[in-house]
TIRO-105498 format. One record per residue (C-alpha): residue in one letter; x, y, z. Coordinates in steps of 0.02 Angstrom, whole numbers, padded with zeros to 5 digits. Layout:
+------+--------+--------+--------+
: code :     c1 :     c2 :     c3 :
+------+--------+--------+--------+
:    a :      X :      Y :      Z :
...
+------+--------+--------+--------+
This chain:
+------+--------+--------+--------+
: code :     c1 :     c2 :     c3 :
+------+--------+--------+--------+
:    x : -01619 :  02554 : -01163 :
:    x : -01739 :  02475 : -01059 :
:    x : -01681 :  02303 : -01096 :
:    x : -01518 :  02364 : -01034 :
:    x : -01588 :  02444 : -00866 :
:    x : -01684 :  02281 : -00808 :
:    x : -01541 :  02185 : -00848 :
:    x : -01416 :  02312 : -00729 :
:    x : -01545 :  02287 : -00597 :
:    x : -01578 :  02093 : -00622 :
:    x : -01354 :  02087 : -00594 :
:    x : -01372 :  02193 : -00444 :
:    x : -01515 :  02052 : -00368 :
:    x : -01387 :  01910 : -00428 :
:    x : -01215 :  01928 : -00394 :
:    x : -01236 :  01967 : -00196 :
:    x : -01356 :  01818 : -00174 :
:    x : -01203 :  01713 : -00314 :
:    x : -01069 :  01795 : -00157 :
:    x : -01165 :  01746 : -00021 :
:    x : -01121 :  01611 :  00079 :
:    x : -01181 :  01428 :  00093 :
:    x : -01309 :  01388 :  00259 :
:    x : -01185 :  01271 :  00330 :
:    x : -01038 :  01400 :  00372 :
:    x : -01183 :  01467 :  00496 :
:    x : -01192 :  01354 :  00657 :
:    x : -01366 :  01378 :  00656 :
:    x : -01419 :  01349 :  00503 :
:    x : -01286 :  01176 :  00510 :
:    x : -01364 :  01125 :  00653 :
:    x : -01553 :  01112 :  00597 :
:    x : -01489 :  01073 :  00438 :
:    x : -01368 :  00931 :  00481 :
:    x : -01440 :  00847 :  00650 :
:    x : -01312 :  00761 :  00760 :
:    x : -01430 :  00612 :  00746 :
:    x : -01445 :  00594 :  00556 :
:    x : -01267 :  00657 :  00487 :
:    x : -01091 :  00673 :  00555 :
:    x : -01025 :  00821 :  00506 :
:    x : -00839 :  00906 :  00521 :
:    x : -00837 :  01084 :  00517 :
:    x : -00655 :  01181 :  00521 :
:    x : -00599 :  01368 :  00481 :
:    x : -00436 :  01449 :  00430 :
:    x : -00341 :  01594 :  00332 :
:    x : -00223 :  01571 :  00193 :
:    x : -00032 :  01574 :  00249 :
:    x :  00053 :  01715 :  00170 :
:    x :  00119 :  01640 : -00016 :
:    x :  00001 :  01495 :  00009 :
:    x : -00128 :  01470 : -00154 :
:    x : -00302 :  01476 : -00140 :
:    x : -00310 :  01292 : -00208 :
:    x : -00176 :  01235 : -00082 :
:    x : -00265 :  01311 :  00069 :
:    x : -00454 :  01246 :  00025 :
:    x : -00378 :  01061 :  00014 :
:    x : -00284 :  01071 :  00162 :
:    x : -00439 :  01137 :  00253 :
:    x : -00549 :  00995 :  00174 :
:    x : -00442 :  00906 :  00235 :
:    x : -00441 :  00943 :  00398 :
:    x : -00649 :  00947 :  00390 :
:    x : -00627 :  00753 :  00359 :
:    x : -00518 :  00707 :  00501 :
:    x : -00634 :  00839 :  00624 :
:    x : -00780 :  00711 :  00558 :
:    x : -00703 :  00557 :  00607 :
:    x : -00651 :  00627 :  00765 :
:    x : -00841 :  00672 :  00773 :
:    x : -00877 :  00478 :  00735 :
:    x : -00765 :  00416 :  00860 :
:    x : -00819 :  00547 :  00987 :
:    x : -01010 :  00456 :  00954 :
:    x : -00958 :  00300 :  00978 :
:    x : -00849 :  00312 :  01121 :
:    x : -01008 :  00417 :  01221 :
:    x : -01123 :  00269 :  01144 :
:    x : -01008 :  00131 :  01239 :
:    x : -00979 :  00246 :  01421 :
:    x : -01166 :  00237 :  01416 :
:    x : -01206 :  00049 :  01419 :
:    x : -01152 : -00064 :  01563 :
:    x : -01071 : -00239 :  01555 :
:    x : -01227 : -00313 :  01601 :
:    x : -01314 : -00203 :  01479 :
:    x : -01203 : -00281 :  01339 :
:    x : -01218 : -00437 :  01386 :
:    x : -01416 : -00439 :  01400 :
:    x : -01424 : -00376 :  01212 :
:    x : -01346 : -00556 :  01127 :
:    x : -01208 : -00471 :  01036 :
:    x : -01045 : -00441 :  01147 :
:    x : -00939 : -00505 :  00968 :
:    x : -01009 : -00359 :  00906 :
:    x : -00973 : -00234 :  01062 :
:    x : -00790 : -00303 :  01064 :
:    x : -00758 : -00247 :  00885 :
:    x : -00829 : -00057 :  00931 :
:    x : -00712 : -00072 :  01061 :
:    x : -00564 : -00116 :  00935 :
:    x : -00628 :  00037 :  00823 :
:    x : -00656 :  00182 :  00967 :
:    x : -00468 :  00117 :  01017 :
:    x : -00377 :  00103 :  00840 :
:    x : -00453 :  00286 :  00804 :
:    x : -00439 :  00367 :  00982 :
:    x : -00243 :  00418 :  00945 :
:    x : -00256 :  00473 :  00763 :
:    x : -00459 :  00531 :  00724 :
:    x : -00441 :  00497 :  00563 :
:    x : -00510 :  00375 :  00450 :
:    x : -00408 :  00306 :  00277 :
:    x : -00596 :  00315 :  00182 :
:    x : -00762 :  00384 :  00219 :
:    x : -00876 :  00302 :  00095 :
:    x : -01022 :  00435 :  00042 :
:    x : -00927 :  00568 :  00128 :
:    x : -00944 :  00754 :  00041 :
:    x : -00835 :  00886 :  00065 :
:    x : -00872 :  01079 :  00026 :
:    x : -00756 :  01252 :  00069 :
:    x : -00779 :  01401 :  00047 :
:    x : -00672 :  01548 :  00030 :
:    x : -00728 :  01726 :  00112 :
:    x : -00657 :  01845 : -00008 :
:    x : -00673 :  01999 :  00094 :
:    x : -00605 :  01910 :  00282 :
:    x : -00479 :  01800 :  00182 :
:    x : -00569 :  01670 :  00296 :
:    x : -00599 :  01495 :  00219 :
:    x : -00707 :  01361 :  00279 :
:    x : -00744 :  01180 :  00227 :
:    x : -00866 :  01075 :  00272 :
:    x : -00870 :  00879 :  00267 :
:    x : -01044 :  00777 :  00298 :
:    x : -01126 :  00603 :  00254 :
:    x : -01291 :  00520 :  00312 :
:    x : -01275 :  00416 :  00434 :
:    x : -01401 :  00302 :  00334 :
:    x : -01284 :  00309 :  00176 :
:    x : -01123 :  00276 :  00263 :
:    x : -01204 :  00122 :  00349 :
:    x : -01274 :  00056 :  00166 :
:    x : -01093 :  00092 :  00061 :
:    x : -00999 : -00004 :  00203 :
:    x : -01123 : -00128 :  00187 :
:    x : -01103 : -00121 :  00001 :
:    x : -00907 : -00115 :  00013 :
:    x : -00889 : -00253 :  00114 :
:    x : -00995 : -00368 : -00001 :
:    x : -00919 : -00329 : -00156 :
:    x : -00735 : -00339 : -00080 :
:    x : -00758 : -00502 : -00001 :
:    x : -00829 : -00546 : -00174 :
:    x : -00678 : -00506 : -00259 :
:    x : -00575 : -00588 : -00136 :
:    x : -00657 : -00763 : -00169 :
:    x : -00634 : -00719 : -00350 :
:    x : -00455 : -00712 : -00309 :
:    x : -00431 : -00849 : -00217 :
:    x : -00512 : -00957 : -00353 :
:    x : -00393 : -00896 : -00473 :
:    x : -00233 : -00918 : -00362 :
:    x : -00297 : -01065 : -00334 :
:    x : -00293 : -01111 : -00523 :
:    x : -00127 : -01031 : -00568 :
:    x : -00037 : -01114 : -00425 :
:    x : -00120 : -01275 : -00498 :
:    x : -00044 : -01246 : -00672 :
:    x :  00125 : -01190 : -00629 :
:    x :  00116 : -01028 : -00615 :
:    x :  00174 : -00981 : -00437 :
:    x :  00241 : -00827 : -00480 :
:    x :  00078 : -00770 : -00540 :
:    x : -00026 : -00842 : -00415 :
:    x :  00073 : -00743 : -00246 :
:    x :  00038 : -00590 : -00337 :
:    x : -00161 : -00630 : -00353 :
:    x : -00149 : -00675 : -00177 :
:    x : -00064 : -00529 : -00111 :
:    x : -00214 : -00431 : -00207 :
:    x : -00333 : -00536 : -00113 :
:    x : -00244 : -00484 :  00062 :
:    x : -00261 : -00308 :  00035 :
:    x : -00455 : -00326 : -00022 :
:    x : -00478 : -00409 :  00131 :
:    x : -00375 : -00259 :  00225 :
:    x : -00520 : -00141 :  00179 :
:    x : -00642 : -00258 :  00217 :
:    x : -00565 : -00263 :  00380 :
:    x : -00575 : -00065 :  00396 :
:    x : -00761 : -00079 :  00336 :
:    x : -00802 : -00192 :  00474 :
:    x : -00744 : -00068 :  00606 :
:    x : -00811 :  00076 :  00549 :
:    x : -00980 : -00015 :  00533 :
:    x : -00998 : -00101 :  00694 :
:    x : -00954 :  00077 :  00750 :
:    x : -01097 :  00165 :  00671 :
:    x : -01227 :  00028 :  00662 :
:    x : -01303 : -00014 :  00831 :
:    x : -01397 : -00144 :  00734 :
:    x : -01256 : -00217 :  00639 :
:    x : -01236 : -00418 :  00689 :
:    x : -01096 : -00547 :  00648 :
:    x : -01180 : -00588 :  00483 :
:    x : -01206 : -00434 :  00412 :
:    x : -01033 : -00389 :  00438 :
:    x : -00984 : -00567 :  00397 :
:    x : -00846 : -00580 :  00504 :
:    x : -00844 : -00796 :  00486 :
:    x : -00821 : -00800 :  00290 :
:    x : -00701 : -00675 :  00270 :
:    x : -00567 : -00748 :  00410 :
:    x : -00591 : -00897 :  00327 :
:    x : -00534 : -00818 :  00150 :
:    x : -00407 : -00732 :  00250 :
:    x : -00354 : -00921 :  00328 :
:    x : -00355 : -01007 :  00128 :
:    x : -00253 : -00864 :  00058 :
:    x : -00097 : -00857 :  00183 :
:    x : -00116 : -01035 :  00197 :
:    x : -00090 : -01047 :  00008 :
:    x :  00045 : -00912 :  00006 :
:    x :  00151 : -01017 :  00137 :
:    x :  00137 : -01169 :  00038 :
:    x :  00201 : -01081 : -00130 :
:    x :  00341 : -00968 : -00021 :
:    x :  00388 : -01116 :  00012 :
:    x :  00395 : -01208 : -00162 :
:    x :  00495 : -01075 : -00251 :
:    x :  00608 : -01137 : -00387 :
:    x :  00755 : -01074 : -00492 :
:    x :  00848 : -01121 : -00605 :
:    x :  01026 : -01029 : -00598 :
:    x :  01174 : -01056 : -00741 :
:    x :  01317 : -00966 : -00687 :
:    x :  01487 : -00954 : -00785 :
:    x :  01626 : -00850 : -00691 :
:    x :  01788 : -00845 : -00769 :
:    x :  01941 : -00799 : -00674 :
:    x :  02060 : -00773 : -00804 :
:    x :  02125 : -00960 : -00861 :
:    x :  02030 : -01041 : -00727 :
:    x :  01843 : -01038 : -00641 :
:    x :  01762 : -00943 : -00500 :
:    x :  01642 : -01061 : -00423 :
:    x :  01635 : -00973 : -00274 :
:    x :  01506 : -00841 : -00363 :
:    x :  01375 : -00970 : -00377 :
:    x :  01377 : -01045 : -00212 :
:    x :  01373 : -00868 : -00137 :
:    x :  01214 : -00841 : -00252 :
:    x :  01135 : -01004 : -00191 :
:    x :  01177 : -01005 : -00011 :
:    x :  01101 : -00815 : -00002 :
:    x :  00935 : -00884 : -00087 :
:    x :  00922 : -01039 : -00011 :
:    x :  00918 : -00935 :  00174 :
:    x :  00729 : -00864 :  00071 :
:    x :  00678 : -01036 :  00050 :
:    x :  00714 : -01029 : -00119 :
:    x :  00738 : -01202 : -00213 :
:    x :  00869 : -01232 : -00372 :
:    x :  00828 : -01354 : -00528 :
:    x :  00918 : -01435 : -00657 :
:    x :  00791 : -01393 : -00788 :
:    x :  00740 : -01218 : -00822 :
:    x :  00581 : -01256 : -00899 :
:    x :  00524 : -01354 : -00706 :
:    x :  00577 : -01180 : -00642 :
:    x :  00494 : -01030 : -00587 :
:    x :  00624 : -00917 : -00634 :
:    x :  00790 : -00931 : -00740 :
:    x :  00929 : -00829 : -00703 :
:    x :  01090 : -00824 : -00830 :
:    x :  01254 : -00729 : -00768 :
:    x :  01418 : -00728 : -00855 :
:    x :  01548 : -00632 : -00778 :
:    x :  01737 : -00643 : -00820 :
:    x :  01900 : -00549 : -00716 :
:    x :  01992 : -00409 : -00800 :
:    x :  02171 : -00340 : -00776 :
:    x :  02177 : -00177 : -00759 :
:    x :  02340 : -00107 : -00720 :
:    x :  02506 : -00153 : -00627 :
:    x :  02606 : -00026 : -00523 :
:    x :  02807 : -00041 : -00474 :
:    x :  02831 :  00040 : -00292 :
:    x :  03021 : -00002 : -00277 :
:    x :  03032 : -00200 : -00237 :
:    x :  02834 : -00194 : -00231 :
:    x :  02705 : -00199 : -00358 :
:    x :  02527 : -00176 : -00355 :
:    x :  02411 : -00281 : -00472 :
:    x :  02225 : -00184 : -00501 :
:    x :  02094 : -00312 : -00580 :
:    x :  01909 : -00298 : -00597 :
:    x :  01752 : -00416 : -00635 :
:    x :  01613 : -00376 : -00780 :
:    x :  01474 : -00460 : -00770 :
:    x :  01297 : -00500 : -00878 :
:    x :  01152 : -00558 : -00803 :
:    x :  00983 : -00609 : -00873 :
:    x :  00824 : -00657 : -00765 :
:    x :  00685 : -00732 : -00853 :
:    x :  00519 : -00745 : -00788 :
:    x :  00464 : -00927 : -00829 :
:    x :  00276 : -00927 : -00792 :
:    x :  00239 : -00789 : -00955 :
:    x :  00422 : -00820 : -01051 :
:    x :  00462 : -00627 : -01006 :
:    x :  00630 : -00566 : -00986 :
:    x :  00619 : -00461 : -00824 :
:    x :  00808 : -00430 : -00798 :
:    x :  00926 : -00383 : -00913 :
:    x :  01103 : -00276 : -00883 :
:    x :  01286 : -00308 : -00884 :
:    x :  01364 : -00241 : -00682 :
:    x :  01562 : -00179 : -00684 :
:    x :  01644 : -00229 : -00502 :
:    x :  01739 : -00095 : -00419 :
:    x :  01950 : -00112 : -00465 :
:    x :  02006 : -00205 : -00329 :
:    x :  02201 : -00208 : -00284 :
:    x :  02327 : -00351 : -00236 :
:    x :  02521 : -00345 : -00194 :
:    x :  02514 : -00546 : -00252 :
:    x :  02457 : -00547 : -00432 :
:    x :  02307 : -00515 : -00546 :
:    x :  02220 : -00657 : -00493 :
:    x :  02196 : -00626 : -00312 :
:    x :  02136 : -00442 : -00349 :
:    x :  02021 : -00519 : -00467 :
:    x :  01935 : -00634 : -00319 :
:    x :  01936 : -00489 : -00212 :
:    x :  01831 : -00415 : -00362 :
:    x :  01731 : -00560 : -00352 :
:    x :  01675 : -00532 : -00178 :
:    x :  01652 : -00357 : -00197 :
:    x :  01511 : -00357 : -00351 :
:    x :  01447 : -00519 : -00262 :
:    x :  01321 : -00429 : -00142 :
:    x :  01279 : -00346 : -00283 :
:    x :  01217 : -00477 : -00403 :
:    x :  01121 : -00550 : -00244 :
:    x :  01031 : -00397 : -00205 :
:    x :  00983 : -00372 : -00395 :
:    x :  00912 : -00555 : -00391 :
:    x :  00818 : -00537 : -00252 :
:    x :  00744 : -00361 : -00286 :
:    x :  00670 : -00445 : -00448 :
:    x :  00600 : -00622 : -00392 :
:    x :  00521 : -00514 : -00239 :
:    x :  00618 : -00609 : -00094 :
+------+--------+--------+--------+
């Protein structure tokens, strides 16, 4: 029984100090805990809408705590730059620097938000009795400063990993292979671009080296330099068989080539020199003939198969037969059939480019 009395009175201790709520939803306690000068912090409040859930509201509040502390970031930055002169910026050696805070404060002064906060923490909490909820979003100054240091290193790393191996495929053949790699490498060097911003932004301290602004537009020059030259060196090889009834439709592959050839796309006589293969067959149908009195109408369509091979890794990325809508004629089956023909035309194109990414 007394086991069971001190364990009533140990619950009543707990459970209001488990209910009670965290220091930082007191400005106070934020403040001392929190200084302007060592965090940035993003504090919000809200209610739940009426039919909202409890999960729904927290994120959208977290979220909200985020963009409040990059607002809070750009609000430092912009009162660190009104308080230094031109001379003042000169005097200190590092105006590349001052021009890229300048670049940040403006990219962020429309939107206040940041795409990624590295070291940022976010807590909410949810007042059961107010139906208030409050989240909270902080990170060191200090630790945001060493990530984006870190960031920046190991994405410009992987970047010159990428370029290597571009560099390699596009050696051995493999184009195809090789643009993808690089387009990798251009979106590394995207975030590294964000990184640079944001620390230049933060870090007083922070010098052309340390944010390595030489070696990575010089990766940036190398990889569009080396996507131009294989945009450029694109090859196919197209075999194209369109039947129109006892005779040919060669206007299908001369539609097909003149529509590529506008993406820089080249065509070879040997599949095995090309990039990608592509393999259509397509043949006219009757459909149906109508008598209207001394007219008639003559209905024809065009089915067609169409294979697209990717040459670099022998895989068959494409492969599905297309139906043309019917097209009609007062002059026979065979000019409803080419008006068939240019009708699934467009078609075929758009198919061909969607898959070689032109």
């Amino acid at each position: 029984m007394r086991r069971l009395v001190n364990t009533i009175l140990l619950l009543i201790v707990i459970l209001p100090l488990a209910a009670q709520a965290p220091d930082w939803t007191n400005a106070a306690s934020r403040k001392m805990h929190y200084p302007s000068d060592t965090y940035y912090t993003g504090y919000i409040e809200g209610k739940r809408q009426s039919g909202e859930s409890l999960e729904d509201a927290m994120s959208q509040l977290k979220d909200a705590a985020r963009v409040e502390l990059a607002s809070t970031i750009r609000t430092s930055v912009e009162q660190t730059l009104d308080s230094r002169t031109q001379s003042d910026m000169q005097q200190s050696g590092s105006f590349f620097d001052e021009q890229i805070r300048e670049t940040f404060v403006s990219e962020t002064r429309i939107t206040s938000s940041i795409k990624d906060i590295p070291g940022l923490k976010i807590e909410a909490y949810n007042n059961s009795k107010t139906n208030e909820i409050c989240a909270f979003a902080y990170v060191k100054r200090s630790t945001l400063i060493n990530h984006l240091v870190k960031r920046i290193a190991l994405l410009s790393g992987k970047t010159e990993n990428d370029l290597e191996q571009a560099q390699e495929m596009a050696g051995s053949g493999q184009k195809s292979q090789a643009r993808n790699v690089i387009e990798r490498g251009l979106q590394n060097l995207a975030q590294v671009e964000e990184a640079q911003n944001l620390l230049a932004a933060v870090d007083e301290t922070t010098d052309e080296e340390m944010l390595q602004i030489e070696p990575t537009r010089t990766l940036y020059r190398q990889l569009t330099s080396l996507r131009e030259q294989l945009r450029n060196a694109l090859s196919i090889y197209l075999q194209c068989e369109a039947k129109l009834f006892d005779g040919d439709y060669r206007t299908l592959k001369g539609a097909i080539e003149g529509a590529l050839s506008e993406a820089e796309v080249s065509f070879v006589n040997d599949p095995e020199e090309a990039d990608w293969a592509v393999y259509i067959h397509a043949e006219a149908q009757e459909h149906a003939k109508k008598d209207f009195g001394n007219m008639s109408n003559y209905a024809a369509f065009v089915e067609a198969h169409m294979d697209i091979d990717r040459k670099s890794n022998g895989k068959r990325v494409y492969s599905s037969g297309l139906t043309s809508d019917i097209a009609n004629h007062t002059r026979g089956f065979e000019p409803a059939a080419r008006e068939a023909y240019k009708n699934i035309t467009p078609n075929i194109i758009e198919i061909l480019k969607k898959q070689i990414n032109l």
